[in-house]
TORKOL-4160 file (C-alpha; in steps of 0.2 Angstrom, whole numbers, padded with zeros to 4 digits, m for minus):
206
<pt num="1" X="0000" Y="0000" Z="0000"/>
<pt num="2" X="0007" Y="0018" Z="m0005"/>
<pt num="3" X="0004" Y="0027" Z="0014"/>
<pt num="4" X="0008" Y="0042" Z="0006"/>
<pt num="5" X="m0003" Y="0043" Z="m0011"/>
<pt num="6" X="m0019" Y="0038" Z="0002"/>
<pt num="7" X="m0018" Y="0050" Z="0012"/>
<pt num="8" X="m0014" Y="0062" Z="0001"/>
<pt num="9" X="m0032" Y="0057" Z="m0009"/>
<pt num="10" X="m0038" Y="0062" Z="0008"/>
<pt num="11" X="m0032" Y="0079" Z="0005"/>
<pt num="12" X="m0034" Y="0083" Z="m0013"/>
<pt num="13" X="m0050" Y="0081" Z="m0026"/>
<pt num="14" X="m0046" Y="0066" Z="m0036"/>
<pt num="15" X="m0043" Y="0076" Z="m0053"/>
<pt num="16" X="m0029" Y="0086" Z="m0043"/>
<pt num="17" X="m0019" Y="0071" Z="m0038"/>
<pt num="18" X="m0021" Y="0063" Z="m0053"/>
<pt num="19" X="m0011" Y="0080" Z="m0061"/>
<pt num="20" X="0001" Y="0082" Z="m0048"/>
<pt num="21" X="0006" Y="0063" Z="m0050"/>
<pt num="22" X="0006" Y="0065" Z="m0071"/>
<pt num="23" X="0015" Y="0080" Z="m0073"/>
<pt num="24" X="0034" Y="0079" Z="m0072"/>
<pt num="25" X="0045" Y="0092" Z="m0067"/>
<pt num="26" X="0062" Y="0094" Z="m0071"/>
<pt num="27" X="0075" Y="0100" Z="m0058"/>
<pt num="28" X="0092" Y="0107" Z="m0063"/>
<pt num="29" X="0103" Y="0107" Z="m0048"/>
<pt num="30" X="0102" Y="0095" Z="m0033"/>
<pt num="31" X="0108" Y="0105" Z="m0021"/>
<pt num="32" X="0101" Y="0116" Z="m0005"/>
<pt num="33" X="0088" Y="0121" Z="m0015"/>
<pt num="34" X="0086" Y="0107" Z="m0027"/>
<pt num="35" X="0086" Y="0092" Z="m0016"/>
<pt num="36" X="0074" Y="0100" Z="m0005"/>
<pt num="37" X="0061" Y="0107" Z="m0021"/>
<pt num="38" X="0061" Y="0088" Z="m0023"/>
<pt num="39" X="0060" Y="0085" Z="m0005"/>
<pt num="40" X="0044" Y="0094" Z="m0005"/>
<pt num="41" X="0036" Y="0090" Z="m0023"/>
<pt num="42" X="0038" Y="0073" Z="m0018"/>
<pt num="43" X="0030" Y="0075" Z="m0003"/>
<pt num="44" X="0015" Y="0085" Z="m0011"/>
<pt num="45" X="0013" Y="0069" Z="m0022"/>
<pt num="46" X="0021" Y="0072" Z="m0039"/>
<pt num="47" X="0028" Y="0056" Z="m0044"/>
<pt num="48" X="0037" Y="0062" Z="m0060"/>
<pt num="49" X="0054" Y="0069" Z="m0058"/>
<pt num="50" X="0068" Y="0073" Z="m0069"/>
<pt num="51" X="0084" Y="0078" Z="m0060"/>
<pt num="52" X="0102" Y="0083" Z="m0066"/>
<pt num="53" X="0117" Y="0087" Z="m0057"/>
<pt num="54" X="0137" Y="0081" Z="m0061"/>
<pt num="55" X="0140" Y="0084" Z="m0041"/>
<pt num="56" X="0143" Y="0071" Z="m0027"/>
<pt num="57" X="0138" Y="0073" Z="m0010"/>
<pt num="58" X="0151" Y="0083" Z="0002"/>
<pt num="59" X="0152" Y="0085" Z="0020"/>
<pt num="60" X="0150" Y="0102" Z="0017"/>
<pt num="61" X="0132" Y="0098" Z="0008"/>
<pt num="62" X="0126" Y="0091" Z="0024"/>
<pt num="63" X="0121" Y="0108" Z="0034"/>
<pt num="64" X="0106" Y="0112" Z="0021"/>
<pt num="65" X="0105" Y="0099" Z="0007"/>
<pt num="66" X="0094" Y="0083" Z="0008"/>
<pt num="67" X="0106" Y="0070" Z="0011"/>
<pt num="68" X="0116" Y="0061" Z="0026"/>
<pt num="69" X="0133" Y="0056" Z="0031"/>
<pt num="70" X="0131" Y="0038" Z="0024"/>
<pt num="71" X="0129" Y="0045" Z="0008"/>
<pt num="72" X="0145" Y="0055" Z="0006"/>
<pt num="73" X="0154" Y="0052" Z="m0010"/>
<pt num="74" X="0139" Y="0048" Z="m0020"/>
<pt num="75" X="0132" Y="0056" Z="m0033"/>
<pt num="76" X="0119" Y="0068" Z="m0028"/>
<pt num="77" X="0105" Y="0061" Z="m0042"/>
<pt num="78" X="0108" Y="0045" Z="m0034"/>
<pt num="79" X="0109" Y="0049" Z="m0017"/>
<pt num="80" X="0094" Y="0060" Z="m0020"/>
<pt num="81" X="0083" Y="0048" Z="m0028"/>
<pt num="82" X="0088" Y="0034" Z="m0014"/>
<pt num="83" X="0080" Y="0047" Z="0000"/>
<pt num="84" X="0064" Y="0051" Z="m0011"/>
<pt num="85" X="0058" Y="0033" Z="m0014"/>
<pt num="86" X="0059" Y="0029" Z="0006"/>
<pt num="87" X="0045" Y="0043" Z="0005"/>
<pt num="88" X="0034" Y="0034" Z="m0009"/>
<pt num="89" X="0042" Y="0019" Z="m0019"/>
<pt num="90" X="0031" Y="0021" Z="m0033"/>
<pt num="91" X="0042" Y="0036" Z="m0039"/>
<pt num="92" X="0046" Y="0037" Z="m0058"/>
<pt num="93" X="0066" Y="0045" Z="m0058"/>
<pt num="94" X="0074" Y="0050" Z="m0073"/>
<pt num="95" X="0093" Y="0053" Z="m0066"/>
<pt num="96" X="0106" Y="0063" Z="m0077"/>
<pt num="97" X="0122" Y="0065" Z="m0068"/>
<pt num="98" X="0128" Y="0076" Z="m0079"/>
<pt num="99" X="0134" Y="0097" Z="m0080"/>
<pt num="100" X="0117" Y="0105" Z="m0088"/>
<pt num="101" X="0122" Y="0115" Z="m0102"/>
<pt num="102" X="0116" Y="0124" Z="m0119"/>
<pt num="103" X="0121" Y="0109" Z="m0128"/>
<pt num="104" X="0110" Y="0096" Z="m0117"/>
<pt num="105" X="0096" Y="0107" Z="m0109"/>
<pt num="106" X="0082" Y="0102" Z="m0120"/>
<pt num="107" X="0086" Y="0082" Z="m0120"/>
<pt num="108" X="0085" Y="0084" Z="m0102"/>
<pt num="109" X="0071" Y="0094" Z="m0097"/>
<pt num="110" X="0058" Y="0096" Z="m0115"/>
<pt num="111" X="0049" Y="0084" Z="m0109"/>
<pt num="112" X="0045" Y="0093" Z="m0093"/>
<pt num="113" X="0030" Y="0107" Z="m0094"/>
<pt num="114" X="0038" Y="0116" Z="m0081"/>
<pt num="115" X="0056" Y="0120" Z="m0077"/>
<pt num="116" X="0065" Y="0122" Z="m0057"/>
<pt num="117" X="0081" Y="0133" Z="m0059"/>
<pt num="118" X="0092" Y="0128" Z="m0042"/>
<pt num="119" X="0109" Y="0129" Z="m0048"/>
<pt num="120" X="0122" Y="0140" Z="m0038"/>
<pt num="121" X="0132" Y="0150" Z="m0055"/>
<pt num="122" X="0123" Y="0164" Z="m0060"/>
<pt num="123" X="0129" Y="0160" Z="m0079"/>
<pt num="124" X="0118" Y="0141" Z="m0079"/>
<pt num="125" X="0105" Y="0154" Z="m0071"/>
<pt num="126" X="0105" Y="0162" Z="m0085"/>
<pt num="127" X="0106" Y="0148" Z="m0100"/>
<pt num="128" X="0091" Y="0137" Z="m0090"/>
<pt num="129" X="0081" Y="0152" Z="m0090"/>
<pt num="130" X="0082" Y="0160" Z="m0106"/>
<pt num="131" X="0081" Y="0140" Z="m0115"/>
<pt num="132" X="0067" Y="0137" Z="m0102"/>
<pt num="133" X="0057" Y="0153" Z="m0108"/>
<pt num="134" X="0062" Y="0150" Z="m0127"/>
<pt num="135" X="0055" Y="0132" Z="m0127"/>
<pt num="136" X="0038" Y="0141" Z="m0119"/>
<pt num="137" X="0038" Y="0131" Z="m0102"/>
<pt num="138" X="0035" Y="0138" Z="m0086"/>
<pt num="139" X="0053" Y="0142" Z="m0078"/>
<pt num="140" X="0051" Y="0144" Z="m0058"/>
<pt num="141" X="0071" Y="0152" Z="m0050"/>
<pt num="142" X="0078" Y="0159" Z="m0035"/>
<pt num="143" X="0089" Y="0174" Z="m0033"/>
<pt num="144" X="0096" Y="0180" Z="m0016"/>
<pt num="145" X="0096" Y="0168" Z="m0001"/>
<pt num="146" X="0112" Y="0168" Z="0009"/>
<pt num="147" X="0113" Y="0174" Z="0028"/>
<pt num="148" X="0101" Y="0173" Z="0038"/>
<pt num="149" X="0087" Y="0185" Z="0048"/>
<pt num="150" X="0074" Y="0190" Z="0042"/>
<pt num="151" X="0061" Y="0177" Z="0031"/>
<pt num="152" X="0051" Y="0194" Z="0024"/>
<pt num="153" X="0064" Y="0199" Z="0013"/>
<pt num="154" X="0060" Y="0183" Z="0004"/>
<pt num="155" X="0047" Y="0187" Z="m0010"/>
<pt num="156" X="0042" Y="0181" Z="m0026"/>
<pt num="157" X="0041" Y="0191" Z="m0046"/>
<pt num="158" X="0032" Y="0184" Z="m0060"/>
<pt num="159" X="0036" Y="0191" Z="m0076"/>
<pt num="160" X="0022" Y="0187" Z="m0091"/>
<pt num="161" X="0035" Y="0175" Z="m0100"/>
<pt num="162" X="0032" Y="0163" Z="m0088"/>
<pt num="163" X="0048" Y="0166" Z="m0078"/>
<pt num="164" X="0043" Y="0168" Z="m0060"/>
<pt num="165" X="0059" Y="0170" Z="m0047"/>
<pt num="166" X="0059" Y="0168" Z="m0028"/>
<pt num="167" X="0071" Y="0177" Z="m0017"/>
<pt num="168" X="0077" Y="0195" Z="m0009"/>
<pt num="169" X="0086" Y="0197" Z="m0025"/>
<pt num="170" X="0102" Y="0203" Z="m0018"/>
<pt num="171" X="0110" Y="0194" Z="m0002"/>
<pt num="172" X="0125" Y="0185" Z="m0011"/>
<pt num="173" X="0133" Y="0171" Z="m0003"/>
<pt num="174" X="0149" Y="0177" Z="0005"/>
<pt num="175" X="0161" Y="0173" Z="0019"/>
<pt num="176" X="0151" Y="0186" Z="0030"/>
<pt num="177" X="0132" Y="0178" Z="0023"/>
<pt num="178" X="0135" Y="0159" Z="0020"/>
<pt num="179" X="0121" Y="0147" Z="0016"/>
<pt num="180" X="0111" Y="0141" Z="0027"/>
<pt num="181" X="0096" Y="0129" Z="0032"/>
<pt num="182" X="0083" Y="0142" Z="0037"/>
<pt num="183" X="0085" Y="0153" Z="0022"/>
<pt num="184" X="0088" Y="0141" Z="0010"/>
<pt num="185" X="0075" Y="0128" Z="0015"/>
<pt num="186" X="0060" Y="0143" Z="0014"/>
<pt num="187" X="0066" Y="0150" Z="m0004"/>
<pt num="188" X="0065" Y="0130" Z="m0006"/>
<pt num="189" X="0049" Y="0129" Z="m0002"/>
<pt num="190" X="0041" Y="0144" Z="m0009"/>
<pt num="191" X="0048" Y="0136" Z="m0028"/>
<pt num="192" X="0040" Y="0119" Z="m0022"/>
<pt num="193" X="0026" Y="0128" Z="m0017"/>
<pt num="194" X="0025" Y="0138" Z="m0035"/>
<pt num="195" X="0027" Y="0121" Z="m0045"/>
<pt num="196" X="0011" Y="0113" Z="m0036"/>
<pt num="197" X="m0001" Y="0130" Z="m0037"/>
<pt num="198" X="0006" Y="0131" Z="m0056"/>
<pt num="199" X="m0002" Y="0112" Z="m0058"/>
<pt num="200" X="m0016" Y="0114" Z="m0048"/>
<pt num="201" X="m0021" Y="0129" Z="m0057"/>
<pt num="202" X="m0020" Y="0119" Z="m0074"/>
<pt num="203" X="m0003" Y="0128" Z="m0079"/>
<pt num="204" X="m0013" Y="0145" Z="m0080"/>
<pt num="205" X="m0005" Y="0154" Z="m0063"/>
<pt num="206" X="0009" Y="0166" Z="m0067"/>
C-alpha cells in the first residue's frame, strides 16, 4: 500500500492528484535548493521527476542539502533519488548525472512542462532560463538567499513570460552571509510551493 498517495487522496480532489502525479517536473541542480524542491514535490505527491546534477555529496552539503553522512561520496542524483523513494516507492526518476548545459538542456528537461532553476552559477541561471522561456515552459528560479534574519525579505516576481523568481534578490553568498538551512529551506519551499499551485491551477497561474 502507498501510505503516502492515500492520504494524500484524503487531502486533494481526485482530478488534482491525478495532475500532480502525471506532470513531471524537471529540476536542474540538486543542491540546498534542489534536493529540498524535490523534497517537498515529492511529498505533495508528484511522482514524476527529472533531475540533473554532475555533483557528489560533500560533508560540506550536509548543513542544508537533503542528504546524510552515509551518503557521502555519491552522486547527488543517486543519493537523492535513494531518499525520495523511502517517502513513496512508486516514484518514476529519470537521473542525469551530468553538467546541464546549452548543448543538453532540452534532451533533459523538454519533456518537462515546467522548469526548477536551483543551480548556484549565476551563468547556468541564466542559460536554464532564457532556454526554459524560449521552449515556452514555465521556468520557476531563485535569486538572493544567503545569511540569515529575516524570512520577509524573501518574496516572489512573476514576469508574463512565464519566468517567475523567488528570493530577496540581492543577499550573495559570501564569507560574511553563508548558506544556510533556514534561508535556503524557505526560498526552497516557496519554488516547491510555486510548481504545485502552477499544476493545480492547470498551468494558467503566473
Amino acid at each position: 500500500m502507498n501510505y503516502l498517495i492515500a492520504e494524500l487522496a484524503k487531502m486533494l480532489k481526485p482530478e488534482q492528484l491525478a495532475k500532480v502525479q502525471q506532470t513531471p517536473v524537471g529540476i536542474a541542480g540538486l543542491g540546498g535548493l534542489g534536493s529540498n524542491i524535490a523534497w517537498h514535490l515529492v511529498r505533495s505527491g508528484f511522482s514524476r521527476l527529472v533531475l540533473a546534477d554532475f555533483d557528489r555529496v560533500e560533508a560540506s552539503n550536509l548543513n542544508r542539502q537533503v542528504y546524510f553522512i552515509d551518503q557521502l561520496g555519491l552522486l547527488k542524483t543517486e543519493a537523492l533519488s535513494e531518499n525520495l523513494l523511502r517517502i513513496n516507492t512508486d516514484l518514476n526518476l529519470e537521473l542525469w548525472p551530468v553538467q546541464v548545459t546549452q548543448a543538453n538542456v532540452h534532451q533533459i528537461f523538454d519533456q518537462c512542462p515546467v522548469w526548477v532553476e536551483a543551480f548556484d552559477q549565476t551563468s547556468s541561471k541564466k542559460m536554464f532560463v532564457e532556454e526554459g522561456l524560449f521552449a515556452g515552459k514555465k521556468v520557476i528560479g531563485a535569486s538572493g538567499l544567503a545569511g540569515w534574519g529575516d524570512t520577509d525579505t524573501i518574496y516572489t516576481k512573476h514576469w508574463s513570460s512565464g519566468l517567475t523568481v523567488v528570493g530577496d534578490f540581492c543577499t550573495t553568498i559570501a564569507e560574511t552571509q553563508p548558506p544556510l538551512s533556514p534561508r535556503v529551506g524557505v526560498v526552497a519551499a516557496k519554488q516547491a510551493n510555486l510548481v504545485l499551485s502552477w499544476v493545480l491551477n492547470g498551468g494558467t497561474q503566473r
